[in-house]
Structures are given as C-alpha cells and as structure tokens.
C-alpha positions in Angstrom: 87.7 90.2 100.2 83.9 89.7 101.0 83.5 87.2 103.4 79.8 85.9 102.1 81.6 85.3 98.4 84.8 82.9 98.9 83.5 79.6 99.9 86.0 77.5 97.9 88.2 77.2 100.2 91.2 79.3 98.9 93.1 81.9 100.6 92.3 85.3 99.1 94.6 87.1 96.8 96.2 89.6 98.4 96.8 87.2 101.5 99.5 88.0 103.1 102.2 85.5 103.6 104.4 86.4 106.2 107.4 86.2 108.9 107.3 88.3 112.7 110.1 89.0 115.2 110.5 91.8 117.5 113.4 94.3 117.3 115.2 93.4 120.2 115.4 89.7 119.3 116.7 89.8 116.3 118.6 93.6 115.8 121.3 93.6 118.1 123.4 96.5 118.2 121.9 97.6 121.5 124.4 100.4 122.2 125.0 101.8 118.2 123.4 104.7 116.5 122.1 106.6 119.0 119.7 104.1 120.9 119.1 104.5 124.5 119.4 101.5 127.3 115.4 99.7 127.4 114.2 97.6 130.0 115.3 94.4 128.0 119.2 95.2 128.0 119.0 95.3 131.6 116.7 92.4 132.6 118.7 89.6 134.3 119.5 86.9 132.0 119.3 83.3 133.6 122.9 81.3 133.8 123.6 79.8 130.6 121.2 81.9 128.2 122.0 84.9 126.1 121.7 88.4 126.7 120.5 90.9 124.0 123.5 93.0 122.8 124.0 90.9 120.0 121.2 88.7 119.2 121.1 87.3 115.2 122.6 90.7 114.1 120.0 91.4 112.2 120.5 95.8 112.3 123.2 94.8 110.2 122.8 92.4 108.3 118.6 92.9 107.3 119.6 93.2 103.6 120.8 89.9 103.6 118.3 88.4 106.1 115.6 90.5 103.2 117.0 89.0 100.6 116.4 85.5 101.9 112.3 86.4 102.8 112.5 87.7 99.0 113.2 84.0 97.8 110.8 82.6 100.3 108.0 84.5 99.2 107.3 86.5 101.9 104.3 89.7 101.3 104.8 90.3 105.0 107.3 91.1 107.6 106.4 92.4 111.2 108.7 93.8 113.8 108.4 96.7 116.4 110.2 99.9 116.1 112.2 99.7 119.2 111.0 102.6 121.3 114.4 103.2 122.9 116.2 103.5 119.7 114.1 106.1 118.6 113.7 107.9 121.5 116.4 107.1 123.7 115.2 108.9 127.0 111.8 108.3 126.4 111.3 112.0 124.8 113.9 113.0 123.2 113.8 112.0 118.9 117.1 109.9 117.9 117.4 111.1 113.9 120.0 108.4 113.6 117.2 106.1 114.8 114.8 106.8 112.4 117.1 106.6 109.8 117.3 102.8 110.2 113.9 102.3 110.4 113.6 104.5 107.2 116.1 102.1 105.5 114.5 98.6 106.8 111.1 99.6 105.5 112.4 100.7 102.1 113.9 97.7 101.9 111.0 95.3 102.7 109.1 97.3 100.1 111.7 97.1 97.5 111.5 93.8 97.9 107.9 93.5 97.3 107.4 93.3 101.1 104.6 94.6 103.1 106.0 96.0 106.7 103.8 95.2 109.5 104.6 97.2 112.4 103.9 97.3 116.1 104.3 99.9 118.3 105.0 97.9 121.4 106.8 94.7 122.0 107.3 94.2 126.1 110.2 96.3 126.0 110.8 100.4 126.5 113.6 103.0 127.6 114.3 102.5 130.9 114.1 106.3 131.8 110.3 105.7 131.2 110.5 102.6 134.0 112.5 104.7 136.3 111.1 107.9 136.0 106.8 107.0 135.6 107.2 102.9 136.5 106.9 102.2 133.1 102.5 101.7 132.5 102.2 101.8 136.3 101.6 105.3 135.5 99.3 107.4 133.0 102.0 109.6 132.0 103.4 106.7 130.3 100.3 106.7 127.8 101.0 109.8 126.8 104.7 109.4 125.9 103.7 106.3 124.2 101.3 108.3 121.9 104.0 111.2 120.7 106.1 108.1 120.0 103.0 106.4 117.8 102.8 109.7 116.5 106.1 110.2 115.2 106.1 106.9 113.4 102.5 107.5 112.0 104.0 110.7 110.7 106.9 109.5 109.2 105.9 106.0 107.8 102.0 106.5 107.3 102.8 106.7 103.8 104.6 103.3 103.3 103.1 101.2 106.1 99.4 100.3 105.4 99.3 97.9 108.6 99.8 98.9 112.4 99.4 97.3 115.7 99.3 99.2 118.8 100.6 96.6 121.4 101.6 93.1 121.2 99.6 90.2 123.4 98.1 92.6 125.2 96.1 90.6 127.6 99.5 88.7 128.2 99.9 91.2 131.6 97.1 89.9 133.2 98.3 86.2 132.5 101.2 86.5 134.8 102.4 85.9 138.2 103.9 87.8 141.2 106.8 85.7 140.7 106.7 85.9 136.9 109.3 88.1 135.2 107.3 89.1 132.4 105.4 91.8 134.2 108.7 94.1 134.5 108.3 93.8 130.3 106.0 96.5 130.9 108.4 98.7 132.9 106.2 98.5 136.1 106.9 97.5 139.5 104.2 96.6 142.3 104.2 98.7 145.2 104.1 96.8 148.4 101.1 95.6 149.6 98.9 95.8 146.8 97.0 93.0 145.3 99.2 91.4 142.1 96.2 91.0 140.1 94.5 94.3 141.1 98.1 95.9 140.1 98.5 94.4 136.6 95.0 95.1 135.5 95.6 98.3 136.3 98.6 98.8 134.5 96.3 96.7 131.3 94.1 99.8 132.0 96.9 102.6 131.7 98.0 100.5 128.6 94.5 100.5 127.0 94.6 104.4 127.2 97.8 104.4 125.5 96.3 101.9 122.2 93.3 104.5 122.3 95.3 107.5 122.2 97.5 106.0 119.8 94.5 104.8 117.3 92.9 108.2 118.0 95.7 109.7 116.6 96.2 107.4 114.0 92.9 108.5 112.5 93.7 112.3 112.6 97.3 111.9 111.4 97.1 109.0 108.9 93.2 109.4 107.7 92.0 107.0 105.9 95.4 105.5 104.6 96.1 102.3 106.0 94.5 99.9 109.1 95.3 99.7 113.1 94.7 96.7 115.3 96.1 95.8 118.5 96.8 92.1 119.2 96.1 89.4 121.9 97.8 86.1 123.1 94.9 83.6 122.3 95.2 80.0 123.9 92.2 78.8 124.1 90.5 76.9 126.6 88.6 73.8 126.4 86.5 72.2 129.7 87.7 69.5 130.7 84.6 67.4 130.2 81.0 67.7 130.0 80.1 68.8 133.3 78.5 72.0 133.7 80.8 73.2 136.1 83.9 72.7 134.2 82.5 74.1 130.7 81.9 76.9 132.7 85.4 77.6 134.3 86.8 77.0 130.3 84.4 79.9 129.4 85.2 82.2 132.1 88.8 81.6 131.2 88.2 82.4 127.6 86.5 85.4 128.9 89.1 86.5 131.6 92.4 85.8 129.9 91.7 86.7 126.3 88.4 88.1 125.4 88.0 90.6 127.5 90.8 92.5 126.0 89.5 92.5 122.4 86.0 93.3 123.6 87.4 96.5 125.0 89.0 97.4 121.6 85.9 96.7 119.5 83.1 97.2 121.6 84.8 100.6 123.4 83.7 99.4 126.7 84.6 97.4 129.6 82.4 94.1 129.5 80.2 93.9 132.1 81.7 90.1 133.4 85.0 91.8 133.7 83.3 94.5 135.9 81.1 92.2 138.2 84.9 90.2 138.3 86.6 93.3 139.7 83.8 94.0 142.0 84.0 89.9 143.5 87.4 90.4 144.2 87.7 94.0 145.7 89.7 95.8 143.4 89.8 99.4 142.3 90.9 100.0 139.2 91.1 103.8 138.4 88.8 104.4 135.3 87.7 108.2 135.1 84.0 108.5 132.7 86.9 110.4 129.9 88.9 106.9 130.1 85.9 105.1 128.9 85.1 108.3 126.7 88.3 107.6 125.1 88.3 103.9 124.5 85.0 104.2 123.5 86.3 106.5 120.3 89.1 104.1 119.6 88.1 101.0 117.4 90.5 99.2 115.7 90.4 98.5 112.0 91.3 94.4 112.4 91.2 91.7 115.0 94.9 89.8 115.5 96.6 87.7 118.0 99.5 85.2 118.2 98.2 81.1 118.5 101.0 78.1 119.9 98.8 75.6 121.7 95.6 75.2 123.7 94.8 73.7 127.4 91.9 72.8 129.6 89.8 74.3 132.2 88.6 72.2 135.0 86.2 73.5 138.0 89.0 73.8 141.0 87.4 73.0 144.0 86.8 75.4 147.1 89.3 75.7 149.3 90.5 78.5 151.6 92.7 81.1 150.4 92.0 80.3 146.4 91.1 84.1 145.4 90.9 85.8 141.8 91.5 83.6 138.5 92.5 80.3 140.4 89.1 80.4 142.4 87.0 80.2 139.1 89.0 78.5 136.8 92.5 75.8 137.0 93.9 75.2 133.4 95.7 71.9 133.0 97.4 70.4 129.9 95.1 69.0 126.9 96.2 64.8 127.8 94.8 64.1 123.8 97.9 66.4 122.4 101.6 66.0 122.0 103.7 68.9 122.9 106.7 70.1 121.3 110.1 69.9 122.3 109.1 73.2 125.1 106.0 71.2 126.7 103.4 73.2 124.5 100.8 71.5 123.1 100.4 71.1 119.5 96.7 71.7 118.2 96.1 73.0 114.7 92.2 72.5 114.9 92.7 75.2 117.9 93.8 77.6 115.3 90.5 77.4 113.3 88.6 78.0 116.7 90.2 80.9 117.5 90.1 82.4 114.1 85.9 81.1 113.8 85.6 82.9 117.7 87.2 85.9 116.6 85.1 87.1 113.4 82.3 85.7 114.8 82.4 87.8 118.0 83.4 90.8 116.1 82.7 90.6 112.6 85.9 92.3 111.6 88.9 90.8 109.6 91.0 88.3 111.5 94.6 88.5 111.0 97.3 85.8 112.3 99.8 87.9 114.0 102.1 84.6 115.1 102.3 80.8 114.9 105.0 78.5 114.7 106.8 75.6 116.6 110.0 75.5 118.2 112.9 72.5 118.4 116.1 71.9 119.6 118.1 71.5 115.9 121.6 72.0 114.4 122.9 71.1 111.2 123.8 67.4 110.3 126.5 66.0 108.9 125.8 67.3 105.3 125.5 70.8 106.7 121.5 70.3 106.7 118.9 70.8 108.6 116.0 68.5 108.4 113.0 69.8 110.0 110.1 67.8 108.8 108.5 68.0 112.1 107.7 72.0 111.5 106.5 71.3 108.2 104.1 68.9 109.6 103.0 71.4 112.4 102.5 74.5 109.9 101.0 72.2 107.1 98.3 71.5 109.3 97.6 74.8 111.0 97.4 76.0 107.5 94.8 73.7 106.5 92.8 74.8 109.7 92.6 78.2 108.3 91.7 77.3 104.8 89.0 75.6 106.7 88.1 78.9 108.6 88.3 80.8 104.9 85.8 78.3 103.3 83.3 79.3 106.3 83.3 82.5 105.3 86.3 84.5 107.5 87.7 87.1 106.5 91.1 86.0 107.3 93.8 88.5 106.1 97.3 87.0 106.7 99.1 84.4 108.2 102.9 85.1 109.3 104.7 82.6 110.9 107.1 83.4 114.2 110.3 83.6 113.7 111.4 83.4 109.8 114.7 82.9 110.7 116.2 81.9 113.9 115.8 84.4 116.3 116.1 84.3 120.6 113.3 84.1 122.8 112.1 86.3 124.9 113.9 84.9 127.3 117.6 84.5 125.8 117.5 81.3 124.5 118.9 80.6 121.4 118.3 77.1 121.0 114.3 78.0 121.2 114.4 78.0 117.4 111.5 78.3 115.3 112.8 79.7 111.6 113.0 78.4 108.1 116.9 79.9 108.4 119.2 78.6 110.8 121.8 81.3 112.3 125.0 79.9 113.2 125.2 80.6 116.8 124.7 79.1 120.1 124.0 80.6 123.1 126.6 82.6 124.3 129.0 81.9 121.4 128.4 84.1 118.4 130.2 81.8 115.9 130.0 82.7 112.4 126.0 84.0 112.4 126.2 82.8 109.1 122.5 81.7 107.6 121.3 78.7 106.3 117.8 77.4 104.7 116.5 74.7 106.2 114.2 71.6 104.6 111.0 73.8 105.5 112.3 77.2 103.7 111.9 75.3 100.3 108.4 73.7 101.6 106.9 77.2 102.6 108.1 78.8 99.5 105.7 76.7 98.1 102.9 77.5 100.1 103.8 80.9 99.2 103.6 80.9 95.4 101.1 79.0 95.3 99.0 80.8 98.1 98.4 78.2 99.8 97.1 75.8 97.3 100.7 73.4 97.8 100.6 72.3 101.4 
C-alpha cells in the first residue's frame, strides 16, 4: 500500500487482522518435549497467582484454540518461539522443539493464518542467566543470534514477518525494586548505578537485534520483513507551561523514542548521549557496536499501545537524579481507567501511530492493544463484554483516522485473542474474545468459550474494518 494514494479512509487489503500472546503465557507444558527450565518457570510467583507450568494449555490444544481464530477471521497470529524449548541449555538444538513450532506454523497457515513471530519475549534458558547474567553480558548477543538463525533458517520460507525483541525500551522503564528487569536474565552487581546498569544491558540487547537482522538479510534475503518493537505510552504535559511540555517531550524521547531511533537511524541520538554524559554513566559502546547497529535497519516500525499519562516539570530537590530529575509522569485526570488503573485513550493510539511514520517514514504496524476486566460467565453460560467492544471500536476508528492521513499502517492484532495469564500470573487479567475455563490456581475444565465481542470482531474482520 502507497501511503500518498488511500485517503478514503479504509484499511488496506491485505491488512492484517490479528491476535498476540507469548509462548510462555499461553503454551504450558513447561517440562514436555525436550524444553529446558527459562527464567519464567523459576521467577517467584506472588501468593495467590499462578505459576507457568500450565497456563491455558495451549501446546496442546493450538488446533483447537486455531480453529476458533479461523472463525474469527484472524490473518494474523504472533507469539515467540520460546528460546528454552528450542535450545534448552542455551546451545544445544532441541529437534523435538522445533518440531512443534514446525506444526504450529503449518497450522496457522493452513488456516489461512499469517504467523508473526518474535524472537524474544522477557523470558530465556536459565543456563544463559546463570552462566553470562542473561544480557548483562555480550556473550549473550551472540547466543541469541545462532538462535535467530536457526529459526530464520528453518521458517524463512513460511514466516514473511519477524520481530527481534518485544518492548524493547521496556528495560529502561523499570525500577531497582521492579521484577521485570530479571525478564532479561540479568542481575545488577552491587554498587552500580540501576539506570546506568539497565541501559547497558538495552545496549548488549541492541547488538543482539542487529546481529540478528544482520543475519536475517544474509540468510533470508529478500523474502520476508524484520522489526523490532517498543512499548509506546505516550506522554502528554501536563499543561501549557513551557516547562512541563518540555518534561512530556523528554519523556517521549527517553522512554520510547530513543529506542526506535537507534533501529532506524543506526545511531545513538545525540539527546540520549548528552543524557548519559549529565548523569555520569559509562556505557560500553566499542566504534564496531555502532558499526554494527548502523548496518541493521529494520524493515517496519511496531510497538504495543494500553493507555497514555502526563508529564509534569518535578521540582528540584536534592537527591532527584536520572529520569525523575527531568520528568514525573502522573495519571491523565480527563481518562477513565480500566478495571487495572490504566487509562483508556483511543485518540492516544492515532498519536502514536501519526508519531511513528512521521518520524520514520516506514510502515507502522500495531504489535498489541486491548483492555483487560475482571469477567466470568453469567448465568446463561455468557459472557457479556460490551465494555471491550467499546474500547477496541474506538481504538479502531483512531487508526482508520491515521490511514486516511496517509499511514502506512500494516496490521492491527489485538492482545490476547483468547484468555491468556499475564505476565505476572494472573489469570483473572483477561483480555480475549474466548474465555478459558480456569481460575487462578484451579485448572478446572480449560474449556473455551466465545464471548459477545468474538462475534463483534468477526465483523470487523470480514469486513476489514468497514463494520465497527
């Protein structure tokens, strides 16, 4: 699709309608066919929530779960290939591995499916963490590469769309206290700096998406297209005063942008630099790092959108250092929030989508939306979910709006098709079209069931878009 030559408003055909999950939400079976312990299966899981042994079953039970994206129209379905099931130790090839993966994706395209896949979801053998510290360390890059090249090599024929890392800024995001930096197998030495630790482990991380895309290019050629996605909440300042539209665009920069000018522009911006020099840190970047990343430019821009928030100006006070001294985010007070305190803003979507392609003037591609609720069936045995079809409607519409202004938007898949557990372990997080029959710790039944908005996206989907 030409960007300068659909202004009516339509979605393209072609668009790709779509569900994403990540493997070790949904699959299960962590300790079947071969598949090595990751970092996930032995996180701590808070009291009450769910580990990750079984999740929704879905390594074996995809056919069915297939079937059902069949009826709902889905042209899309994204989900890692679970490093640790394919190579269990980090090195060593898992055959039986593969061979599920070879049988998922035949099965999405039988189906008239497109697999979208990434190559890292926040989760990886543990050897790799014990052994390297996980992204700590470069060695890490380099395992992660013969890993993207096995896959390249054995699916480069039959998957046509390929993201390096998922929210890849998201490291930099986090706190000292925040579990979600051991999703990248690392662990801080003592006394150094938190922030000057993570982007360091982003840097190691960045060499491993441009080795991967390097070798993309030499194994796959010109078949198929290679992104790498960011987590885009976008800020808005808090009012009109210069110093707080200011903080909103040095967050934009600092938490989201900088990542994606990296992958485009093959360079570290130059407001990320003068950052790193304020606060003192050294990140190791050798001139054949920046060699590298400068040869390694994705195909596609794509990231995951749930909400927005504000920057305000913080005011100067001692001991405020790094992010916090140039930037507090507070919630958005004009915005309800869903049932999980996140704000709900479809105009946001269009934003970040118009930001994107005008920043980079490459295809945007929606990696992730959707809203999560507390539900469980009724009565009847239904569950009425009106409230996501209100949410989704409207996001939609935003991106139609971004299409008639000329972006070249290439897909929209919604998180979580079917009911899936967060990242966390919580099953009650749910954010599908399909409810699964199971709570948190009991597995009941796991039997599925369509909910209002699986008819109501079905739709959207045959019509592309044109039924909201």
């Amino acid at each position: 699709m030409s960007a300068t030559n659909n202004r009516s408003g339509k979605f393209p055909q072609g668009f790709l309608w779509g569900g994403a999950v990540t493997s070790f939400q949904c699959e299960g079976a962590w300790n079947e066919g071969g598949k090595g312990v990751s970092t996930v299966d032995v996180r701590p899981v808070p009291q009450g929530l769910s580990n990750w042994e079984t999740a929704i079953d879905f390594y074996h039970r995809y056919r069915e779960d297939i079937a059902l994206f069949r009826e709902l129209g889905l042209k899309a379905f994204r989900s890692n290939i679970s490093w640790s099931r394919v190579l269990p130790d980090g090195e060593t090839v898992n055959e039986e591995g593969l061979r599920f993966y070879d049988d998922l994706i035949d099965e999405l395209l039988k189906n008239g499916i497109e697999p979208v896949i990434s190559l890292y979801h926040f989760d990886m053998p543990i050897a790799v963490a014990q052994k390297y510290n996980g992204f700590a360390s470069r060695k890490t890059a380099d395992l992660f590469d013969r890993f993207a090249e096995i896959l390249f090599r054995r699916y480069g024929d039959k998957v046509k769309y390929w993201v390096t890392f998922n929210e890849m800024n998201m490291i930099v995001t986090q706190t000292e206290q925040d579990s979600n930096v051991a999703l990248y197998g690392a662990t801080k030495p003592d006394g150094q700096n938190t922030t000057e630790f993570q982007y360091q482990v982003f840097h190691n991380m960045m060499l491993a998406h441009a080795k991967a895309v390097r070798t993309f290019r030499r194994v796959c050629g010109g078949k198929g297209q290679i992104g790498s996605m960011i987590g885009y909440t976008p800020l808005y300042p808090a009012s009109a005063r210069p110093e707080d539209v200011q903080a909103a665009l040095t967050g934009n920069r600092l938490l989201s942008d900088f990542c994606l000018d990296l992958c485009v522009f093959g360079r570290y911006p130059e407001y990320l630099k003068r950052y790193f020099e304020q606060q003192g840190f050294c990140v190791d970047i050798t001139p054949e790092d920046a060699e590298l990343i400068a040869s390694a430019k994705i195909d596609f821009t794509s990231f995951s959108y749930y909400q927005s928030q504000v920057a305000q100006a913080p005011v100067p006070q001692k001991g405020l250092v790094g992010f916090e001294s140039q930037c507090k985010v507070i919630p958005n007070p004009y915005l309800k929030a869903t049932d999980w305190g996140w704000a709900m803003d479809p105009i946001g979507i269009r934003c970040v989508i118009e930001h994107l392609y005008d920043r980079y003037r490459l295809p945007v591609f929606v990696l992730e939306n959707g809203m999560a609720a507390h539900e469980k069936p009724d009565e009847t045995g239904a569950v009425r979910d009106g409230y996501r079809i209100d949410y989704l409607r409207e996001h939609i519409r935003q991106c139609r709006l971004a299409v008639q202004d000329g972006v070249e938007l290439m897909g929209f898949l919604v998180w979580g098709p079917i009911d899936i557990l967060s990242s966390h372990g919580e099953m009650e997080k749910r954010y599908g079209f399909i409810y699964v029959n199971r709570s948190e710790t009991d597995m009941k039944d796991l039997k599925r069931c369509k909910k209002q908005s699986f008819d109501w996206f079905k739709n959207v989907t045959q019509s592309n878009g044109d039924v909201l």
